[in-house]
C-alpha positions in Angstrom: 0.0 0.0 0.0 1.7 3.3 -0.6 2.0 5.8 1.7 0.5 9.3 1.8 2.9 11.5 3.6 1.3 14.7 3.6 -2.8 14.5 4.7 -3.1 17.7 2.1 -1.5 16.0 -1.2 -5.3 13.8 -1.3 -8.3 15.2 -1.1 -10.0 14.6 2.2 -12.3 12.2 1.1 -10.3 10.2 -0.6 -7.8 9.8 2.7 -10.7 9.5 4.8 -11.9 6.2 2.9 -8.4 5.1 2.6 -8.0 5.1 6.5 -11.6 3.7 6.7 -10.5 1.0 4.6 -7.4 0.6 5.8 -8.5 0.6 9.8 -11.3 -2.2 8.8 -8.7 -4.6 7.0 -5.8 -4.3 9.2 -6.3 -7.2 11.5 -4.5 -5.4 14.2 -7.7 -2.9 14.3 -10.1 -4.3 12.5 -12.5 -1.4 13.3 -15.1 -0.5 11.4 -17.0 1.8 13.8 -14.5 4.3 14.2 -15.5 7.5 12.7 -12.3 9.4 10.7 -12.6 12.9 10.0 -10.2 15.6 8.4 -10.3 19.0 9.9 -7.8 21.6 9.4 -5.5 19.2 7.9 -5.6 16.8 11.0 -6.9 13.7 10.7 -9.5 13.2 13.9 -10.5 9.7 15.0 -13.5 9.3 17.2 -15.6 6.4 18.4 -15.8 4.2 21.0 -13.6 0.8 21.1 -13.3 -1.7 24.3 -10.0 -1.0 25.6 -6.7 1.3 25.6 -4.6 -1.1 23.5 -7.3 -0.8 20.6 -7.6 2.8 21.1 -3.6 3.2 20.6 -3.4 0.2 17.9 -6.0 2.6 16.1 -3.2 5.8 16.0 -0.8 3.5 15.2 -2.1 2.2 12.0 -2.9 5.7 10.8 0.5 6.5 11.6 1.8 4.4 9.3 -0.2 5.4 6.6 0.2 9.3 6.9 3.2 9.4 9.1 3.3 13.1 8.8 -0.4 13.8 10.0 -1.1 15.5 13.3 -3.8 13.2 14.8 -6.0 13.7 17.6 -7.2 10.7 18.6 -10.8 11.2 20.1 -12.1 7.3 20.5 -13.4 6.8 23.5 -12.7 3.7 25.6 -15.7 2.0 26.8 -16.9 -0.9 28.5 -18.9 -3.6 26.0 -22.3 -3.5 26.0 -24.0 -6.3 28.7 -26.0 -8.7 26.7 -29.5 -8.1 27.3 -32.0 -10.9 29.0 -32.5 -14.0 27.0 -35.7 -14.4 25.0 -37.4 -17.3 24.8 -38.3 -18.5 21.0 -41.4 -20.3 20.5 
């Protein structure tokens, strides 16, 4: 995969779905519900993921693919969702 290493030399939409892309496929991140945005020229990742290792893995990978990016890193680290009561099929 080649590397972008300015987030201004592609247009925003076209590095946003890159990094979307590239964030669901990686298997170290495998996210797909992280939200990437440009503003500014910095590329802003929000969402929630389950722990602090995912949340980091998450810069990481968009490190690698725009090494020269600032990056905020907005995701949230949550606790998974408790499964609700268990219905009963008929």
């Amino acid at each position: 995969m080649s590397r972008t290493h300015e987030p201004g030399s592609t247009p925003p939409q076209y590095l946003v779905a890159r990094l979307r892309r590239a964030l669901a496929e990686d298997p170290r991140t495998a996210e797909l519900g992280v939200q990437i945005h440009i503003r500014g020229g910095v590329v802003v990742l929000d969402g929630e993921v389950t722990n602090a290792e995912r949340k980091q893995r998450l810069e990481d990978a968009v490190r690698e693919l725009v090494p020269d990016a600032r990056i905020h890193n907005e995701v949230r680290v949550g606790t998974p969702a408790q499964p609700g009561p268990s219905e009963e099929l008929r």
